[in-house]
Every structure is written in C-alpha cells, then in structure tokens.
C-alpha positions as YAML, in Angstrom:
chain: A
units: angstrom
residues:
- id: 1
  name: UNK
  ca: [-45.61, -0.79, 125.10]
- id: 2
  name: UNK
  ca: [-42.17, -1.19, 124.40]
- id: 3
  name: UNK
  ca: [-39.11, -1.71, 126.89]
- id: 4
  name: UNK
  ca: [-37.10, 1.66, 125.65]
- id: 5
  name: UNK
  ca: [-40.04, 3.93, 127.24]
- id: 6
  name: UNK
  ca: [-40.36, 1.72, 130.41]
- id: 7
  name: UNK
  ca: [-36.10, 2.07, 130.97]
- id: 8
  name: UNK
  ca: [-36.62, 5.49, 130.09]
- id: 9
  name: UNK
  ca: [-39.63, 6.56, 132.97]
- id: 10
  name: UNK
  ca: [-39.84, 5.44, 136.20]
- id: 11
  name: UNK
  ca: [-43.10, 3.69, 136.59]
- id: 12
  name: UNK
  ca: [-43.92, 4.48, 140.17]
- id: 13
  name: UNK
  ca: [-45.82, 7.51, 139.34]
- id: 14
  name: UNK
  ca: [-49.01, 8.70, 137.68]
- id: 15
  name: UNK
  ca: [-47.17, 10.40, 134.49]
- id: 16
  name: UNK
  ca: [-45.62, 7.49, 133.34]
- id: 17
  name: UNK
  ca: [-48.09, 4.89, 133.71]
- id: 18
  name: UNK
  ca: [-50.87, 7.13, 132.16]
- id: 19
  name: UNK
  ca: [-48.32, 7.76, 129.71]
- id: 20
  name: UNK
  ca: [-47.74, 3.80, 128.88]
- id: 21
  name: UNK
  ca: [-51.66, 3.13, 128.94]
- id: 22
  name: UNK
  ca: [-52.71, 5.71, 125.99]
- id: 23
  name: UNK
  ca: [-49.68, 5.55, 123.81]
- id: 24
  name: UNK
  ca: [-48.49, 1.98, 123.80]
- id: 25
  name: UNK
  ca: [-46.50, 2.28, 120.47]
- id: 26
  name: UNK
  ca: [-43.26, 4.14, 119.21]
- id: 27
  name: UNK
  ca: [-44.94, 5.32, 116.49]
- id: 28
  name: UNK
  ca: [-47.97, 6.92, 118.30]
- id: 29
  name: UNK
  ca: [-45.88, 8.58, 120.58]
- id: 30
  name: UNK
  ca: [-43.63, 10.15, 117.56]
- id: 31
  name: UNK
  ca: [-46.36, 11.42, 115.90]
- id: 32
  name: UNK
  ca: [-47.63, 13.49, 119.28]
- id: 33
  name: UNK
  ca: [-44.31, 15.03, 119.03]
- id: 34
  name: UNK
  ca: [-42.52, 16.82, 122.36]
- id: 35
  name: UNK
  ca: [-45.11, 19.62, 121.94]
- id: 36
  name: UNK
  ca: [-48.39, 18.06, 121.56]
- id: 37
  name: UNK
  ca: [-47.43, 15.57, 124.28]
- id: 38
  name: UNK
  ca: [-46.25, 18.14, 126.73]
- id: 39
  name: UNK
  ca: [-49.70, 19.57, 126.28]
- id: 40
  name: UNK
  ca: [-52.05, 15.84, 126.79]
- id: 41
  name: UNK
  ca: [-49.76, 15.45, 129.88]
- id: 42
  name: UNK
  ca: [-50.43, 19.35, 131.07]
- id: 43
  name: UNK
  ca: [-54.00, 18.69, 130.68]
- id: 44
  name: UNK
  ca: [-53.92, 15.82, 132.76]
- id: 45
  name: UNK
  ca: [-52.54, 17.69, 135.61]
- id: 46
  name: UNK
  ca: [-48.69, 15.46, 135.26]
- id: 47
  name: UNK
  ca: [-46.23, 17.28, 137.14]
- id: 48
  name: UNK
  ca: [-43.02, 18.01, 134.55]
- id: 49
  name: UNK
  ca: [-45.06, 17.16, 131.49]
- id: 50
  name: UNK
  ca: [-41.82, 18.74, 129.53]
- id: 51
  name: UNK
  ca: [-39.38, 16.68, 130.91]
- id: 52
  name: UNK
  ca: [-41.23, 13.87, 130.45]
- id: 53
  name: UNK
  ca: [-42.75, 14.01, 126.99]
- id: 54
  name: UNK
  ca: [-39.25, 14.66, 126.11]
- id: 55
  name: UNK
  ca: [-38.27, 12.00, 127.47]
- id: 56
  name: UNK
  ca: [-40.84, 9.72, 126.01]
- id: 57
  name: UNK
  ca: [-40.46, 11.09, 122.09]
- id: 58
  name: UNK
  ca: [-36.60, 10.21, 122.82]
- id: 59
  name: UNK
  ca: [-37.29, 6.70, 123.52]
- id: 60
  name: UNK
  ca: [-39.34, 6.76, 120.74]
- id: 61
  name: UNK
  ca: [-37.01, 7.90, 117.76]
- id: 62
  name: UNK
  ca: [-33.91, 5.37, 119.15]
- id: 63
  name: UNK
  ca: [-36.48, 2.99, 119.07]
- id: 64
  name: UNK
  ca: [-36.92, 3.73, 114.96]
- id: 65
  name: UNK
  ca: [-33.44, 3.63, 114.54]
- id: 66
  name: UNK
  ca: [-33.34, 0.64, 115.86]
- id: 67
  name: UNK
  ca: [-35.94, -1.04, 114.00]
- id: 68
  name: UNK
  ca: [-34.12, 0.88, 110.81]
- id: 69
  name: UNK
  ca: [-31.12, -0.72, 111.33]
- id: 70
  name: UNK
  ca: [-32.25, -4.53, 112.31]
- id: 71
  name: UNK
  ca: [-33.78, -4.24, 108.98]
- id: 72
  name: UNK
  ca: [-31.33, -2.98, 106.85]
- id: 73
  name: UNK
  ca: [-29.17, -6.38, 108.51]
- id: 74
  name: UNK
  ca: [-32.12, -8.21, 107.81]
- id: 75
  name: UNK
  ca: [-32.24, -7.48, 103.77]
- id: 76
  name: UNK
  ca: [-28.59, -8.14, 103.89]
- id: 77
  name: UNK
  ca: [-28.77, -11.18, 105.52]
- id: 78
  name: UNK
  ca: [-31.54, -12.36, 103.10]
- id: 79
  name: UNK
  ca: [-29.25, -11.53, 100.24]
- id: 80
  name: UNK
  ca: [-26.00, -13.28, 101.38]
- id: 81
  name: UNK
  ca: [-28.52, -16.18, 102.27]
- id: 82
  name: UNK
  ca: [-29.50, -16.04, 98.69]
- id: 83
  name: UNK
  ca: [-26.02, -16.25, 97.51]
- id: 84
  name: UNK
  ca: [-25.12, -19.15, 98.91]
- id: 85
  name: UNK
  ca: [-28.28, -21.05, 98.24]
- id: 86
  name: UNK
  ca: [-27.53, -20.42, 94.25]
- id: 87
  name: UNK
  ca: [-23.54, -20.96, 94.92]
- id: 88
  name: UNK
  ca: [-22.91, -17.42, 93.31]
- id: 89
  name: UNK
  ca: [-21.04, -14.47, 93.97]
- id: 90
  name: UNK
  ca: [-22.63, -10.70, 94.06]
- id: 91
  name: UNK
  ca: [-22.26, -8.65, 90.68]
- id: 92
  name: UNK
  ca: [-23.69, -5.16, 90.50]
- id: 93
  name: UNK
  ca: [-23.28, -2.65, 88.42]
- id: 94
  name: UNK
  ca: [-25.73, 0.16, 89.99]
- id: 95
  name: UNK
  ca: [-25.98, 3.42, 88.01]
- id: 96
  name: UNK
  ca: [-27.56, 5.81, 91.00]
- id: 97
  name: UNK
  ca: [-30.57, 8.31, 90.31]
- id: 98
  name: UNK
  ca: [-28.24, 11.06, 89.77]
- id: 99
  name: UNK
  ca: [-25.16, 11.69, 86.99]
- id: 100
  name: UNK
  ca: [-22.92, 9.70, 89.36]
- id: 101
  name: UNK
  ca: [-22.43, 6.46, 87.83]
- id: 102
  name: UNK
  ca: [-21.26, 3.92, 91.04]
- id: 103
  name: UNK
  ca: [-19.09, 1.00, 89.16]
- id: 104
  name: UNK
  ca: [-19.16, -1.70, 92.17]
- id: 105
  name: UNK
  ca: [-18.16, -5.22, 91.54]
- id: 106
  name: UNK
  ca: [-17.38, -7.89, 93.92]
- id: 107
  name: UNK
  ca: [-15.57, -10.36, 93.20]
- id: 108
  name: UNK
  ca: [-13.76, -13.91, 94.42]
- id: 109
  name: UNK
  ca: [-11.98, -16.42, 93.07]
- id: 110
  name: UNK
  ca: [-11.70, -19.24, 95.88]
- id: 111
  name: UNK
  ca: [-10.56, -16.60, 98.60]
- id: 112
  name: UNK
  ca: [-12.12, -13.40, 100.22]
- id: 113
  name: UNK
  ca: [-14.65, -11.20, 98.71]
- id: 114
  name: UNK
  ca: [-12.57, -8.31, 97.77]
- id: 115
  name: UNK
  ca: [-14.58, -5.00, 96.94]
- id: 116
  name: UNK
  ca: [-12.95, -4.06, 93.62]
- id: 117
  name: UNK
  ca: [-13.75, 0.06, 92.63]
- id: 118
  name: UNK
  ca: [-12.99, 0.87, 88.89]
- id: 119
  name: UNK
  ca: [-10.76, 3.79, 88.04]
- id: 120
  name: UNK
  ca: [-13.62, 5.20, 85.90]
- id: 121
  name: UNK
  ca: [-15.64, 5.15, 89.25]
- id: 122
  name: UNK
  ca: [-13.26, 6.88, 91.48]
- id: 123
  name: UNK
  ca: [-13.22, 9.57, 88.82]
- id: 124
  name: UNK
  ca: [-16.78, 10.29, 88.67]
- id: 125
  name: UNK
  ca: [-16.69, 10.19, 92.61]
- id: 126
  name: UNK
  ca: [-14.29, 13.10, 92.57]
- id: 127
  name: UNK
  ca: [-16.30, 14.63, 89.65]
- id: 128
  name: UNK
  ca: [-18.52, 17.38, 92.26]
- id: 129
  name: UNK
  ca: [-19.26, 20.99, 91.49]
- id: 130
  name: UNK
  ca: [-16.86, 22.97, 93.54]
- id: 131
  name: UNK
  ca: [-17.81, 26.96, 95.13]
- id: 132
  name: UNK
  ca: [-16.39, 28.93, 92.36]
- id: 133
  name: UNK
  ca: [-18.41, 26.59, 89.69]
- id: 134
  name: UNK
  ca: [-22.07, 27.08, 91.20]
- id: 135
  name: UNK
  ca: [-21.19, 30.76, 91.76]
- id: 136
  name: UNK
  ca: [-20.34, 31.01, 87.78]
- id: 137
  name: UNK
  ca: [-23.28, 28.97, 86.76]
- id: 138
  name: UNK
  ca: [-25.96, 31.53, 88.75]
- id: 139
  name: UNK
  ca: [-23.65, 34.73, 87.36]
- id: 140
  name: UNK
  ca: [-24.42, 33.38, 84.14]
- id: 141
  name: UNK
  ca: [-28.05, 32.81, 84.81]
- id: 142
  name: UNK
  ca: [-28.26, 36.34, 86.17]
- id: 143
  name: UNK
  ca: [-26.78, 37.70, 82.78]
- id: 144
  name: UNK
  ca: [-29.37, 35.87, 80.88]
- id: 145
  name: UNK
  ca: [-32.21, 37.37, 82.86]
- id: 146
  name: UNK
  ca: [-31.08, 41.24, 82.27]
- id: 147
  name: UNK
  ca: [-30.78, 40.15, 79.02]
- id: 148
  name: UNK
  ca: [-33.86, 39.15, 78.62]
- id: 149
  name: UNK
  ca: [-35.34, 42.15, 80.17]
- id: 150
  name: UNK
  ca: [-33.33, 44.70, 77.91]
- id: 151
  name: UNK
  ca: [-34.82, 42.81, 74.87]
- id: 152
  name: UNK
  ca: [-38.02, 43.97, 75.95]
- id: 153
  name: UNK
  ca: [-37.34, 47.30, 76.49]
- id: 154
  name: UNK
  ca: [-36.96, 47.28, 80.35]
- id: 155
  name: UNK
  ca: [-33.53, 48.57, 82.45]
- id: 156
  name: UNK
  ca: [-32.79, 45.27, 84.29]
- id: 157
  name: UNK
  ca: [-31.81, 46.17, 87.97]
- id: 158
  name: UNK
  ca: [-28.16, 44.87, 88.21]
- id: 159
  name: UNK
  ca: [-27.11, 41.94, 90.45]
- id: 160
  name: UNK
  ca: [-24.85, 40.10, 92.33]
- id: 161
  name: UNK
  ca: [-24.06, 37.50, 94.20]
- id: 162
  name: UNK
  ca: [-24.11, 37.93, 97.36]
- id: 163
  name: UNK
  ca: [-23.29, 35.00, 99.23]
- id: 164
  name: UNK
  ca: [-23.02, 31.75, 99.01]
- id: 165
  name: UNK
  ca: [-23.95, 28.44, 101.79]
- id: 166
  name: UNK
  ca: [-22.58, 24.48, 101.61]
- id: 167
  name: UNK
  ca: [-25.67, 22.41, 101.92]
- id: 168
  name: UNK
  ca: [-25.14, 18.52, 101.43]
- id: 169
  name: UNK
  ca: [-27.00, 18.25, 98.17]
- id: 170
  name: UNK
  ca: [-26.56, 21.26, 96.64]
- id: 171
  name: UNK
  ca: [-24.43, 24.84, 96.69]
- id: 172
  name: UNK
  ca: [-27.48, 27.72, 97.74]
- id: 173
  name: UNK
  ca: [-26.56, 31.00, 95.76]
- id: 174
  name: UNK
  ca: [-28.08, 34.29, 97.44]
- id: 175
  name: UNK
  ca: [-27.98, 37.58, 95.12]
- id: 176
  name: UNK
  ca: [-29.12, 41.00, 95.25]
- id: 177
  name: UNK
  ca: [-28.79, 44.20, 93.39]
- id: 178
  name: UNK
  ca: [-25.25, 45.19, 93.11]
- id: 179
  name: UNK
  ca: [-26.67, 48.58, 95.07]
- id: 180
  name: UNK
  ca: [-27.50, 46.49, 98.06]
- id: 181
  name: UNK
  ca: [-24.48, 44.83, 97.98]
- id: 182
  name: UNK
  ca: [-22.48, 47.74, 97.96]
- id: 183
  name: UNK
  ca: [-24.49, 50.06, 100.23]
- id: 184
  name: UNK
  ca: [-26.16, 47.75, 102.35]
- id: 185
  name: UNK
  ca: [-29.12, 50.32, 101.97]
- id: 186
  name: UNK
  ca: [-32.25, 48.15, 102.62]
- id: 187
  name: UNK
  ca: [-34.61, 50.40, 100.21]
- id: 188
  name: UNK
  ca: [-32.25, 49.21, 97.34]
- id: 189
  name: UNK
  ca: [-33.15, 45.51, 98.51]
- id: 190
  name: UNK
  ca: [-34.64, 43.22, 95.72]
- id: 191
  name: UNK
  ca: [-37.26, 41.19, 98.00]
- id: 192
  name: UNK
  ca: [-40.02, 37.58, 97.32]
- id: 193
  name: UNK
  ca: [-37.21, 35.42, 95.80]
- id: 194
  name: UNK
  ca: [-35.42, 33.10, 97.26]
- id: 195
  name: UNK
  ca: [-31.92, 31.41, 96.68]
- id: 196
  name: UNK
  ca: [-30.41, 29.49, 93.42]
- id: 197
  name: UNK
  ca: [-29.73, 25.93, 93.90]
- id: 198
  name: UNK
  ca: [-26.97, 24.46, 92.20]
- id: 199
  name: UNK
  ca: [-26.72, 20.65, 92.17]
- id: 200
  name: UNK
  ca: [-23.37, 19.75, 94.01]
- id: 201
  name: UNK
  ca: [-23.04, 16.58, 91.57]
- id: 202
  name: UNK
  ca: [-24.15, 17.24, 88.15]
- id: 203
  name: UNK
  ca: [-24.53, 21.45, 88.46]
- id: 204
  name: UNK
  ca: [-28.04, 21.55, 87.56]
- id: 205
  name: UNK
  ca: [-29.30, 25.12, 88.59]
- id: 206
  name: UNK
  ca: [-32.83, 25.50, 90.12]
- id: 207
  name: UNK
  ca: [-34.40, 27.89, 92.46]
- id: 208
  name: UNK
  ca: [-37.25, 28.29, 95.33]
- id: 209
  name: UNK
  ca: [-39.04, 31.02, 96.82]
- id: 210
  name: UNK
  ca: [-38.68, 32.87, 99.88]
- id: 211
  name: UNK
  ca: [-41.37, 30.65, 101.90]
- id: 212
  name: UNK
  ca: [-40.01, 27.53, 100.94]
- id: 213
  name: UNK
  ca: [-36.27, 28.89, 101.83]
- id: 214
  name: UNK
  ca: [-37.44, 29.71, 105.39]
- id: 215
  name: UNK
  ca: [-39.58, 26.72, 106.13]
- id: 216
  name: UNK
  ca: [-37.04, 24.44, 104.64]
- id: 217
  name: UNK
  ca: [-39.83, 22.60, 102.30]
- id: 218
  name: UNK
  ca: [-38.21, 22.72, 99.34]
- id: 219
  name: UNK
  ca: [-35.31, 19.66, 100.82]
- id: 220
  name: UNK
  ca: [-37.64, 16.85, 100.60]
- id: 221
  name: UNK
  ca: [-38.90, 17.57, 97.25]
- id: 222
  name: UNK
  ca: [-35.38, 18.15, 96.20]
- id: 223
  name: UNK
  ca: [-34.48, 14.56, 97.42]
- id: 224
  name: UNK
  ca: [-37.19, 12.91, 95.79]
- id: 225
  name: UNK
  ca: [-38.21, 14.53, 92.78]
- id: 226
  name: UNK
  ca: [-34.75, 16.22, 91.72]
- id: 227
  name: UNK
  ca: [-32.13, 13.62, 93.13]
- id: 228
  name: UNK
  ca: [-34.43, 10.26, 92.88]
- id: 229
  name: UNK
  ca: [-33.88, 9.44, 96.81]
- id: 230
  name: UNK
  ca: [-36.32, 8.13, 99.37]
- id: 231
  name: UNK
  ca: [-37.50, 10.13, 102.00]
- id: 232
  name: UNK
  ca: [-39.65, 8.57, 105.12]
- id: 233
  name: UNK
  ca: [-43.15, 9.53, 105.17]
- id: 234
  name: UNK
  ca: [-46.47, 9.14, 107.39]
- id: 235
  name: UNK
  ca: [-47.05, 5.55, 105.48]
- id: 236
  name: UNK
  ca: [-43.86, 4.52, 106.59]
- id: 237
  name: UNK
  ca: [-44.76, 5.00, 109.82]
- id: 238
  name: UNK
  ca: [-48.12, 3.63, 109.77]
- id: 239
  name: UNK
  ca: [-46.20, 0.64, 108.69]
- id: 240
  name: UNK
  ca: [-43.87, 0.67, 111.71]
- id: 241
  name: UNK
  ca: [-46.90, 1.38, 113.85]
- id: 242
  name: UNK
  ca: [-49.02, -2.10, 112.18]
- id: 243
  name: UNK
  ca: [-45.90, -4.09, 112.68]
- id: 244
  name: UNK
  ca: [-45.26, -3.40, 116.60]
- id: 245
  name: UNK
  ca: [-48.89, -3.09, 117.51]
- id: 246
  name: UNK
  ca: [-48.99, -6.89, 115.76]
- id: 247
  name: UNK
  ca: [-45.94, -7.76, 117.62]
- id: 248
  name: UNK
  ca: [-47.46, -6.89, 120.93]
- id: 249
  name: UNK
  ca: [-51.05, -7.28, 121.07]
- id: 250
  name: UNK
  ca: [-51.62, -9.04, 117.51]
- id: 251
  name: UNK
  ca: [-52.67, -9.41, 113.69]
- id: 252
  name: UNK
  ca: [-56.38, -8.51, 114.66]
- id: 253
  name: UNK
  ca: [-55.08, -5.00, 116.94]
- id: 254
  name: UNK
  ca: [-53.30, -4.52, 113.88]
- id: 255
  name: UNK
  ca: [-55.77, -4.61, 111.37]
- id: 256
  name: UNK
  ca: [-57.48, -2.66, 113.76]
- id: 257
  name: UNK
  ca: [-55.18, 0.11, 114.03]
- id: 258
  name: UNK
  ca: [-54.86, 0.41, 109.94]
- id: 259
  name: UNK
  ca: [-58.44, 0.42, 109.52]
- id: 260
  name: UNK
  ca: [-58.91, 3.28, 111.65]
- id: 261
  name: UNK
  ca: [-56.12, 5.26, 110.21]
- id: 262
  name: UNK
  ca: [-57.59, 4.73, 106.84]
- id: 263
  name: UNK
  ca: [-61.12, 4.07, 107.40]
- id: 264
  name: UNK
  ca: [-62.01, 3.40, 103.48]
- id: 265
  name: UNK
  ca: [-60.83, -0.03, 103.29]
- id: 266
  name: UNK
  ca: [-62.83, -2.74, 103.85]
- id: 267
  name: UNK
  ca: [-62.10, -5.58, 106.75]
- id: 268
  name: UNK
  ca: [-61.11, -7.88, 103.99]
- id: 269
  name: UNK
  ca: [-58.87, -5.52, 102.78]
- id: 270
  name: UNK
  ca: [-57.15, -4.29, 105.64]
- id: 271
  name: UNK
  ca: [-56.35, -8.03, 106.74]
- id: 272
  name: UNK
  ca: [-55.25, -8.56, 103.46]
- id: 273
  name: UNK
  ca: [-52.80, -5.36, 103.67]
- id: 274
  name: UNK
  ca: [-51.53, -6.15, 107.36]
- id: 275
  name: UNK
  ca: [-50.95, -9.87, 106.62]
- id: 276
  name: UNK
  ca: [-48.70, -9.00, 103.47]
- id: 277
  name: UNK
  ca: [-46.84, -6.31, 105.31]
- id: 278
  name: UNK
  ca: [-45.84, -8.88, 108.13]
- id: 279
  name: UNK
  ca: [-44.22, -11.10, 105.62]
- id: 280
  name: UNK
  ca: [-43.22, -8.44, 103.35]
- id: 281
  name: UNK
  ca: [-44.68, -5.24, 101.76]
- id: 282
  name: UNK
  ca: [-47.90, -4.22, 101.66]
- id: 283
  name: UNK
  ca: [-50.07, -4.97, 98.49]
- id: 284
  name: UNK
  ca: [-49.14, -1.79, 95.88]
- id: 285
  name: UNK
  ca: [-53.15, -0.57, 95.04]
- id: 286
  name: UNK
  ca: [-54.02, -1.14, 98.80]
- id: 287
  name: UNK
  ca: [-50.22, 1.28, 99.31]
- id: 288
  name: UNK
  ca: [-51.40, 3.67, 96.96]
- id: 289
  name: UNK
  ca: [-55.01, 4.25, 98.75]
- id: 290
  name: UNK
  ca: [-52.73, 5.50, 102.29]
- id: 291
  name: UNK
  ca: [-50.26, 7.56, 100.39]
- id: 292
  name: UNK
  ca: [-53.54, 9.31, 98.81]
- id: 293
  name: UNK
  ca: [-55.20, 9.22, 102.64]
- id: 294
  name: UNK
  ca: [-51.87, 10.22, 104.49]
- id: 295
  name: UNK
  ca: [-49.32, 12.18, 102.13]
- id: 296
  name: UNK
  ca: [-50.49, 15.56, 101.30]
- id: 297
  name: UNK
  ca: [-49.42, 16.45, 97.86]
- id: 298
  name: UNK
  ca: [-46.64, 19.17, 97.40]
- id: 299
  name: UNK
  ca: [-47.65, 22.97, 97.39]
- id: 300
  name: UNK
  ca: [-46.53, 24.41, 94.13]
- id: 301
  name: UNK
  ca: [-45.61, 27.40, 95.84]
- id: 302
  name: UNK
  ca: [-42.55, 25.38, 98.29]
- id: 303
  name: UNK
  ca: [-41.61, 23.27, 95.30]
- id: 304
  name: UNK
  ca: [-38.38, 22.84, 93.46]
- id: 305
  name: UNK
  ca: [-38.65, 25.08, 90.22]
- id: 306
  name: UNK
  ca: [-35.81, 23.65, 87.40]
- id: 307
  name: UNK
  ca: [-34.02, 26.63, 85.56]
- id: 308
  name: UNK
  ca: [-31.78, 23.90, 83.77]
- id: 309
  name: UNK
  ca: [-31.17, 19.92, 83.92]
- id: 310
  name: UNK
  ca: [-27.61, 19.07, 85.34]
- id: 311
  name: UNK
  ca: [-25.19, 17.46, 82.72]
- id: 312
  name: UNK
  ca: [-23.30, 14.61, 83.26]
- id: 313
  name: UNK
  ca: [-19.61, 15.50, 83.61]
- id: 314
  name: UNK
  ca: [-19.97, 19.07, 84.44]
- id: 315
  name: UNK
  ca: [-16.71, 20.58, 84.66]
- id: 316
  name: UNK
  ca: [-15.80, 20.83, 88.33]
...
C-alpha cells in the first residue's frame, strides 16, 4: 500500500478498499494498466471502474517518478560523499555511446566548482544533421538502389521523397514513386516498406518496415542497440516491485514476490538476489536468469535494419 493511492481514492467505499487489498504495490498496479484494471474492477461489480482504475495507474506512475528521482539524488549524493572523503575534486571526461564526444571537466581551485565546457565540445554539440542533410543522404540511397536494379537488367520504378517528420533521435524520410507523388493516384503507390531513418547526430541511415512504423517498435531498439541508451524494462520493475513490497511488509514478502515472478530460482537464491538488491544491485547471473524469464527478445521483423554506420563529423 502506498500513501499516493490512499490520497488519491477515497476509502469509504467498496472500490477503493478492494482496490488497496489485491494490489498493494505501485508496480502491480502499473503493470494491470488502465485497461486491464478497469476490467478486474467491472468484474467485481465497482461502480466507475474507469474513473477509478485511472485514477489508481496515475498514482502509480508519479509514484515511479518519484522513486526515479530520489534515486538519481541518491547516486549523487553518494558521489559528492565520495569526494570529500578522498579530498578530491570531480574529473570526467565522458565520451557518450554515440559520435558526440561530451568534454566535461570540473574544476576548483580553493573557490566554487565552476563547470568548465571546452570549445571543441560546444562544437560537436552544434555538430547535428539538419532537414536538408537527411533528405540528401536517403536521395542518395534511393539512387543507389535503381542503380542497382538497372545493373541487373530491371527498370527501377522512380522515387521520391515524399515527406519528411522531426523525431528526437532521428529525421524519418517517407518516399514513394515519383508517379504517386505527382498524381496522388493510389494504384501507382509503392506499398510494405516503411520510412528511412537518418541519425540526427552522426547521419547514419537505417530503415524499418511498415509494422514496426505503425506500432512504434522499432524506438526502443533504436535507443538501445543503435544509440547505446537505457531503456526501462519489466526487470526494472520487478526491482521496484521487491524493493517496496520489502519496504512495507518485508525481506521474506519480498523474496516471496521474486520467487513467484521467476519461479526457477531456488529459495537460497532468491534471498540471495533480494538481499543484494536492497543494498545495491542484484547479483549479474541471478539478473541475467529474469531478463531471459521477463524480456522477450526483439522480433526481427520490428527491428532496426542498418543501411550505413553514421560517421563522426558528418557535415551538417
């Protein structure tokens, strides 16, 4: 149970409190989702079960934030801690997953930390494929294909760009036939394929299909496998879930909890797993079993194909 959900609901009813009695955790409650828990409080004849399961999965995501944030401070806090312990001052020079190279340095000499940002690094910050670049890069792509098609005796189809969107990470290049485009004529429509992706930092050009366009897959195996970033996953919230079921009702509800989310490990080992999580991270072999249990590998058919690896310093 935790004090968001019991702000949130007024307890004076039979929703909430049946509510509070089955899902006692954040993390149970997220993964019901709005839908799922609309329909377990439908079934249980709760007047408004929209209203309130929305209500309840609201609580439940500021609630992660929360805990998000507190531990982002926390690391911090352990670092500076850290610092002064050794009587040193924090020197980093981080290159980042991608081709932007982040030159930080801090830096004190008896006074204030001052956060000092080399020229070279303001550069490379600047350094971003623009509109007209990623629309070149897939024109020139699209010249290599009907190339490669008239080498083997076939008339390409001619194409075109035919519009372009903004996305954070990258720029996503539509085309069609240059008959479409002019004529709008659906017959003359080149169909299955989905949009270039041109990497907004180092202009690597990739592409997905049509499925993976419309269900949006393709984004997290972008951010991990492409850019190198971390992505939250079902062990992640596992984790949050062993940590506040510990908090509340204990280590033992805890190892309770894990064991029957991932049944194959032993007592021994899921005592062994919770106790290292509460002080810091899970053991890595016993991590490795509930990403195999809980993290369903990628479908080949919404993943990220690579055309051509960006290049450090692409011309903007």
């Amino acid at each position: 149970m935790f004090p968001a959900l019991e702000h949130a609901l007024v307890l004076t009813s039979a929703g909430p409190l049946a509510l509070l009695d089955s899902h006692q955790t954040p993390a149970a409650i997220r993964r019901m989702g709005t839908t799922q828990l609309t329909r377990w409080l439908r079934a249980r004849g709760i007047c408004t079960p929209e209203e309130r399961a929305v209500t309840a999965v609201g609580a439940a995501e500021r609630k992660r934030r929360t805990q998000a944030v507190i531990a982002l401070a926390r690391r911090r806090v352990n670092v500076l801690r850290a610092l002064i312990r050794d009587r040193r001052f924090y020197d980093v020079v981080a290159q980042e997953p991608t081709s932007q190279p982040l030159s930080r340095r801090w830096s004190c000499d008896c006074g204030p930390r001052i956060l000092l940002v080399s020229i070279g690094s303001m550069v490379d910050a600047a350094r971003v494929i623009e509109r007209e670049t990623a629309v070149r890069i897939v024109e020139e792509e699209l010249d290599r294909e009907d190339q490669k098609w008239a080498a083997r005796g076939v008339a390409p189809v001619p194409k075109t760009v035919l519009h372009v969107e903004e996305h954070e990470l990258v720029w996503k290049v539509y085309w069609q036939s240059e008959e479409y485009a002019r004529t709008r004529n659906p017959a003359a429509m080149l169909v299955g394929h989905g949009p270039y992706l041109v990497d907004r930092l180092d202009g690597g050009l990739h592409e997905i299909g049509a499925v993976s366009e419309i269900e949006g897959a393709w984004e997290a195996d972008y951010r991990v496998r492409i850019r190198g970033m971390a992505v939250r996953t079902p062990v992640d919230d596992l984790h949050d879930e062993i940590r506040e079921a510990a908090a509340v009702r204990g280590r033992m509800q805890a190892v309770r909890i894990l064991r029957r989310r991932l049944p194959m490990l032993s007592p021994s080992q899921a005592l062994e797993y919770v106790s290292a999580l509460l002080q810091a991270d899970a053991p890595a072999h016993l991590v490795t079993l509930a990403v195999e249990q809980l993290i369903e590998p990628m479908n080949p058919v919404l993943a990220v194909q690579t055309i051509r690896q960006g290049k450090p310093g692409q011309r903007i």
